[in-house]
C-alpha positions in Angstrom: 92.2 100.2 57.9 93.7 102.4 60.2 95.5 100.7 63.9 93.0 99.8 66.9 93.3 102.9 69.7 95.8 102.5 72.5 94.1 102.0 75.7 94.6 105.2 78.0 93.9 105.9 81.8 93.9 108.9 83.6 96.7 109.0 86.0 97.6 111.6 88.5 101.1 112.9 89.5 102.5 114.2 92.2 105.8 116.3 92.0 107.7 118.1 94.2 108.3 121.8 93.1 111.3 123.9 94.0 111.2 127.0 95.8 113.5 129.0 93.7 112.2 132.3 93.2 109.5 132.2 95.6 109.8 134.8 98.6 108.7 133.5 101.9 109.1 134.2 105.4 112.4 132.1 107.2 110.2 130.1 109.2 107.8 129.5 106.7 108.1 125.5 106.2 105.4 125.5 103.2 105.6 122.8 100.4 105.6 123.2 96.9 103.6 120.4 95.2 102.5 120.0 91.0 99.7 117.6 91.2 98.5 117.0 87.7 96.2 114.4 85.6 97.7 112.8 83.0 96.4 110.3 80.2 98.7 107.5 80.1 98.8 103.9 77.8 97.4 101.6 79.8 100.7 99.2 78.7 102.9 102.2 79.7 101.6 102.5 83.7 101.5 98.4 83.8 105.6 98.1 83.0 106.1 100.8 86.0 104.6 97.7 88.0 102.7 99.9 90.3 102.4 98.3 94.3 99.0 98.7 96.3 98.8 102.1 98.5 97.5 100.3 101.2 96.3 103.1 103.3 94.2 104.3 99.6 92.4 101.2 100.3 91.4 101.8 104.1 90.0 104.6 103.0 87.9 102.9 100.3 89.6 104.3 97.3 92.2 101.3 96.4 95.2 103.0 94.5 98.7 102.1 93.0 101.7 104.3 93.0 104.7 103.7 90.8 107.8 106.3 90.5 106.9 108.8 87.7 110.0 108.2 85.2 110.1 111.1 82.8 111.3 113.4 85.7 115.1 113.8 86.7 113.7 115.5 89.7 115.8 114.4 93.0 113.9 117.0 95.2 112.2 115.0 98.6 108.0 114.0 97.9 107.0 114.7 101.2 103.8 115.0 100.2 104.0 111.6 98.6 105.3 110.0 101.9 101.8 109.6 103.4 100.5 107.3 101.1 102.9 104.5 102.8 101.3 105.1 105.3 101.0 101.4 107.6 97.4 101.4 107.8 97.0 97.9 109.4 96.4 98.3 113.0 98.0 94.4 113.4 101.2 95.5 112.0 103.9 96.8 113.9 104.4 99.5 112.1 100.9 100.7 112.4 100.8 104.8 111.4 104.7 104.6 110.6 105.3 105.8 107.1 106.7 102.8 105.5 109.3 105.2 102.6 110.7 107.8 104.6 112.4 109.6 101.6 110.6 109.2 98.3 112.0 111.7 96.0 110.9 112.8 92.2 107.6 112.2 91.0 105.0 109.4 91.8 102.6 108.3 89.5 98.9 107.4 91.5 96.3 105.5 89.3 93.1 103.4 90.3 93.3 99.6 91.4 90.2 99.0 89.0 92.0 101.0 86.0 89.2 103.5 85.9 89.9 107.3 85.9 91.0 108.7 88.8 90.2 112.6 89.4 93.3 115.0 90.9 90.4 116.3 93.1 90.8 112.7 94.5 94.4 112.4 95.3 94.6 116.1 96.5 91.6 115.8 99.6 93.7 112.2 100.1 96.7 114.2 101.0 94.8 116.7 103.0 93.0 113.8 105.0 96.4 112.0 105.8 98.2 115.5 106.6 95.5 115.9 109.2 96.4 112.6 110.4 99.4 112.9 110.8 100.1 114.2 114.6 97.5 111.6 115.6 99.7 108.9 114.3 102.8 110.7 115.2 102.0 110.4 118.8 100.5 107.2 118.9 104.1 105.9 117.5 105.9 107.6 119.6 103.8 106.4 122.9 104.7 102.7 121.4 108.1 103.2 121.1 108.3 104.6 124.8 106.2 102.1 126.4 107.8 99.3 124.4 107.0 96.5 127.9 103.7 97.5 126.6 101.4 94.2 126.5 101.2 94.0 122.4 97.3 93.3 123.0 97.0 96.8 124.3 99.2 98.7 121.3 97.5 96.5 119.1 94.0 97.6 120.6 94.8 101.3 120.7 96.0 101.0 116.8 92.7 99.6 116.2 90.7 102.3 118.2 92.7 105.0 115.7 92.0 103.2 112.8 88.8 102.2 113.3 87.7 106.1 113.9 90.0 107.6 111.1 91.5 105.0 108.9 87.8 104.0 107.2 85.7 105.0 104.3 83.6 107.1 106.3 85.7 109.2 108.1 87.4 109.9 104.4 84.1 110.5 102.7 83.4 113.2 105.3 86.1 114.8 104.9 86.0 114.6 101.4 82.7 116.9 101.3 84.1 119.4 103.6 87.1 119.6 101.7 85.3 119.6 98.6 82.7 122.2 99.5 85.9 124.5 101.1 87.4 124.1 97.6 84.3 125.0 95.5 83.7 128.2 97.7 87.7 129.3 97.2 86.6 128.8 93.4 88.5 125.9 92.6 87.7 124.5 89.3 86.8 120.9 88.8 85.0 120.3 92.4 82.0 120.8 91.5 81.8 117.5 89.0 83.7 115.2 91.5 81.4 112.4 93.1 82.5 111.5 96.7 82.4 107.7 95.9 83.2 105.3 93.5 
C-alpha cells in the first residue's frame, strides 16, 4: 500500500529579475519581474507562516504573502511593495506602503487554500501600479496639511478607497486587463474567471 498524496496548492511567485544583458535606453526605468505558478506542499507554504495582504482583501481576493526561500536573490521587489499597501482608510497610514524594501522573492497564495492563477496576481499588480500616484498624492497632501482636522483626512481616505480600494473597481479592471492581454495573445487569459 503505497503513502497517501501530499497535499499541494498552486502558489504564485514574484521575483525580481536583473537587468544584465538587457540593452535599454538610460532613462528607461523599466522593471524586470518573473512571476510564475508553482505547486507547493500545502505543509511546506504553512511553516513560511504567510501574513494577510490586506489590500488583496479590499479588493475581494484575500491573499497571503510569505518570503520565497529557495532564492538567494538580494535584488529590491518593487513590484512586490504594493501589496502592503495600507488599505484601511482609518489607519494613519492609509495608501502608505507598509515594507518599503522587500527584496528576493515573495511567495502569494489564496487565504482559502484554493489555487490561485498568475493571471491573478499579475492584473493585481497592474491595478495597484495605477493606483499608485493617486495614493502618492493623497499622502503627501496629509503630510503637508498635518493641522488637518483627522475627521477630514480620514474622510478623504475613505472617498479614495471607497472609489478604488473595492471589489468592483478591481473586477473592472480585471476585464479590461484581461481582454488587453488576450488580444496581445497572452496565453492563459482566456480560462481565468474574474471572481472567485
Amino acid at each position: 500500500m503505497s503513502a497517501p498524496a501530499e497535499q499541494t496548492v498552486h502558489v504564485v511567485v514574484i521575483i525580481p529579475k536583473g537587468e544584465e544583458g538587457v540593452v535599454k535606453p538610460a532613462n528607461d526605468r523599466t522593471l524586470y519581474t518573473i512571476i510564475d505558478t508553482l505547486n507547493m506542499p500545502v505543509a511546506m507554504l504553512d511553516s513560511l507562516k504567510p501574513i494577510p495582504c490586506a489590500v488583496s482583501a479590499a479588493l475581494g481576493h484575500p491573499l497571503k504573502m510569505a518570503r520565497w526561500p529557495c532564492n538567494e536573490n538580494k535584488r529590491r521587489n518593487t513590484w512586490a511593495n504594493g501589496l502592503s499597501l495600507e488599505a484601511d482608510p482609518e489607519h494613519a497610514d492609509f495608501g502608505r506602503v507598509t515594507y518599503r524594501k522587500i527584496t528576493g522573492g515573495v511567495l502569494m497564495a489564496r487565504e482559502d487554500g484554493a489555487d490561485l492563477e498568475q493571471q491573478y496576481v499579475r492584473a493585481m499588480l497592474a491595478y495597484l501600479a495605477t493606483l499608485r500616484l493617486e495614493l502618492r498624492e493623497h499622502v503627501r497632501r496629509a503630510v503637508e496639511e498635518a493641522e488637518e482636522k483627522v475627521e477630514e483626512k480620514v474622510e478623504k481616505a475613505r472617498e479614495i478607497a471607497g472609489r478604488t480600494l473595492t471589489k468592483d473597481a478591481f473586477r473592472e479592471f480585471f476585464k479590461m486587463y484581461m481582454k488587453e492581454r488576450v488580444a496581445e495573445g497572452g496565453s492563459g487569459w482566456e480560462r481565468v474567471k474574474v471572481d472567485w
